[in-house]
C-alpha positions as a printed NumPy array, in Angstrom:
array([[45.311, 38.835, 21.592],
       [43.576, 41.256, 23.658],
       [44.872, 43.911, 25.627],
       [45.526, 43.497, 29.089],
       [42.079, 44.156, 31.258],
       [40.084, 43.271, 27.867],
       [38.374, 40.328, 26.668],
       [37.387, 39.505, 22.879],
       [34.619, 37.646, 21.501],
       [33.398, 36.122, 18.103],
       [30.58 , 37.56 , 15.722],
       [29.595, 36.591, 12.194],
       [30.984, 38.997,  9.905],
       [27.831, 39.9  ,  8.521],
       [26.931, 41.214, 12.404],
       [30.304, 43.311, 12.654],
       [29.756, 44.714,  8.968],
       [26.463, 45.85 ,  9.941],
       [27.52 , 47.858, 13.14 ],
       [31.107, 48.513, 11.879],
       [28.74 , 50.256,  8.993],
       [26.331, 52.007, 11.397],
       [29.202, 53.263, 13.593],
       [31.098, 54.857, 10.414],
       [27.853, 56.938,  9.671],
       [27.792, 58.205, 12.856],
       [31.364, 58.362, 14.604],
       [31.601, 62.116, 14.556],
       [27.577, 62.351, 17.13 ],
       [28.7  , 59.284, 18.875],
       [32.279, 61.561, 19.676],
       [30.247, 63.545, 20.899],
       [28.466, 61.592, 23.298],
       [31.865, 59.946, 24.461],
       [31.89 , 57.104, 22.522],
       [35.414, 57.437, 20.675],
       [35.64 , 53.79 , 19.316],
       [34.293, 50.82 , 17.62 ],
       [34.533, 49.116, 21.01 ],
       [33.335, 52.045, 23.039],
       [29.83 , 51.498, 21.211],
       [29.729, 47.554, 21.585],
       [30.574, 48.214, 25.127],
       [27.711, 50.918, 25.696],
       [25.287, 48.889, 23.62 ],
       [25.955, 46.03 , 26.33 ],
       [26.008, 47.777, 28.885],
       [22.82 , 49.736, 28.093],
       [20.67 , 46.342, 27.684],
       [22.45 , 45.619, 30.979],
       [20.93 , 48.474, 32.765],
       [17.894, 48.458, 31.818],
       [17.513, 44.516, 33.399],
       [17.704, 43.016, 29.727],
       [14.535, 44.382, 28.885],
       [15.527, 45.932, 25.364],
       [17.051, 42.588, 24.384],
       [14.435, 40.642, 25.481],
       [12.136, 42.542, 23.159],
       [14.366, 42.198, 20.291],
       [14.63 , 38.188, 20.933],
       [10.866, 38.161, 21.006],
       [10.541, 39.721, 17.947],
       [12.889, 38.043, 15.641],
       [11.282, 34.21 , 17.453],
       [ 7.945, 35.867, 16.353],
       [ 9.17 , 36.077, 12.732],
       [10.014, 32.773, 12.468]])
């Protein structure tokens, strides 16, 4: 169960392996830039493709349809 204010979700496990990977390689530049968490970065990576009108993700969709 979540914290209070927080939400969780469901990814495959090969998904969360990948970034839980990605995020261990880089957790002492990502401290630096604020994000102190494994959450911190899912929640700037969302909110990032967010801001920028869902452009980022919409490229990455496009992509992986093209390779299909």
């Amino acid at each position: 169960m979540p914290r209070s204010g927080h939400k969780s979700i469901t990814i495959r496990s090969e998904v969360y392996d990948i970034w839980q990977e990605w995020y261990e390689e880089r957790k002492h530049n990502l401290y630096l830039l604020g994000i102190t968490s494994f959450a911190g970065l899912f929640t700037t990576v969302i909110m990032s493709a967010k801001n920028k009108d869902g452009e980022h993700l919409t490229k990455i969709m496009e992509t992986r349809l093209d390779n299909k």
